[in-house]
C-alpha positions, 0 to 999 in steps of 0.5 A: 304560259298564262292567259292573257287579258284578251284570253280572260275576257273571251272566258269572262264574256262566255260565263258572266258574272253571277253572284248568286249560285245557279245550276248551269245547263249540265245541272252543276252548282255555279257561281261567280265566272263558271265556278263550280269546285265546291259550290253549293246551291244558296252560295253566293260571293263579290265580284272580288270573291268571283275574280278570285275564283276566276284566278283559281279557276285559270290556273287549273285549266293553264297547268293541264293545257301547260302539260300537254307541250304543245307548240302553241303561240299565245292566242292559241294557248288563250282559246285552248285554255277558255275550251278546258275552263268550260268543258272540264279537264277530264272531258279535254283530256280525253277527247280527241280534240287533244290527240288532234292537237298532239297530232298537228296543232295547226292542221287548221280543218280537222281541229275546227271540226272537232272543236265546234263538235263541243256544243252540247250539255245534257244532249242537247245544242246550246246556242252559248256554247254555239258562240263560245266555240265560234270565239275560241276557234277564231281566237286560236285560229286567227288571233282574235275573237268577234264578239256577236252582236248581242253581247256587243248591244249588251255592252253598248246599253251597259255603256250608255247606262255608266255613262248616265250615272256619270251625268 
C-alpha cells in the first residue's frame, strides 16, 4: 500500500514545514517535514527539497508497515505509517504496539492504550506528540482525524493572510 493525501496531510500537520535545520524535542538535526537521515545543523533546503524528502521519507516508513502483512484498510495503513515516520522504525518495530497489531489489528481498546503510550521525548509528555497520537488513533480507528482548534485558527489566519494577498 502507499499513504494517501488524507495520510500525508495528517503527517504534513504534525512536522511542519521548517526550512532551516532545527534540533526536534529528541535533540536530532531536522529539516524540512521531520527529515533527519543526514541532516546536519546550518542545512537547510525548498519546500520542493522538503516534498522530496518527504517522498523519501514515506516510502521508508511504507515498506516497514508494508512488511509486517497486516490486514489493514487504508486509513489504518495512513495512521500506522504517520506512527512510524514519527518514532522511527526501529522504535515501531520493537514495540509492543506492533505485536498488538500482529495479534488483532482491530481489538480497538488494547491498541489505543498502547498507541497513546508514545507520548514522550527525552522523558518528558509532548503536548504535539499528545495531538499527534490522538489524530492517528482516530485516523486508524474511525477513518478520519480532527484537527485541534489550533492548527484549524492557524490555518484559518493563513487563509485570510492568501486571501489578502490576492486583493
Amino acid at each position: 500500500m502507499k499513504t494517501s493525501a488524507i495520510g500525508r496531510k495528517l503527517i504534513k500537520t504534525f512536522e511542519g514545514y521548517r526550512s532551516e535545520a532545527y534540533l526536534c524535542p529528541a535533540g536530532i538535526p531536522t529539516i524540512g517535514y521531520g527529515h533527519t537521515s543526514g541532516v546536519v545543523m546550518g542545512d537547510t533546503c525548498t519546500r520542493q527539497e522538503a516534498e522530496e524528502f518527504l517522498i523519501e521519507d514515506l516510502r521508508h516508513a511504507e515498506n516497514i508497515v508494508n512488511a509486517q502483512n497486516l490486514d489493514l484498510n487504508q486509513h489504518q495503513f495512513d495512521a500506522l505509517v504517520s506512527f512510524v515516520y514519527n518514532v522511527g522504525s526501529g522504535n515501531f518495530q520493537d514495540s509492543t504496539l506492533l505485536k498488538l497489531l500482529k495479534q488483532d489489528a482491530r481489538a480497538y481498546d488494547t491498541l489505543e492504550e498502547e498507541w497513546k503510550k508514545w507520548k514522550h521525548s527525552n522523558g518528558r509528555v509532548l503536548k504535539g506528540l499528545v495531538r499527534r497520537r490522538a489524530a492517528e488513533w482516530s485516523l486508524y480507528k474511525n477513518g478520519f482525524f480532527l484537527l485541534t482548534l489550533p492548527v484549524l485558527l492557524l490555518a484559518a489566519v493563513i487563509t485570510i493572510v492568501l486571501i489578502k494577498k490576492l486583493k
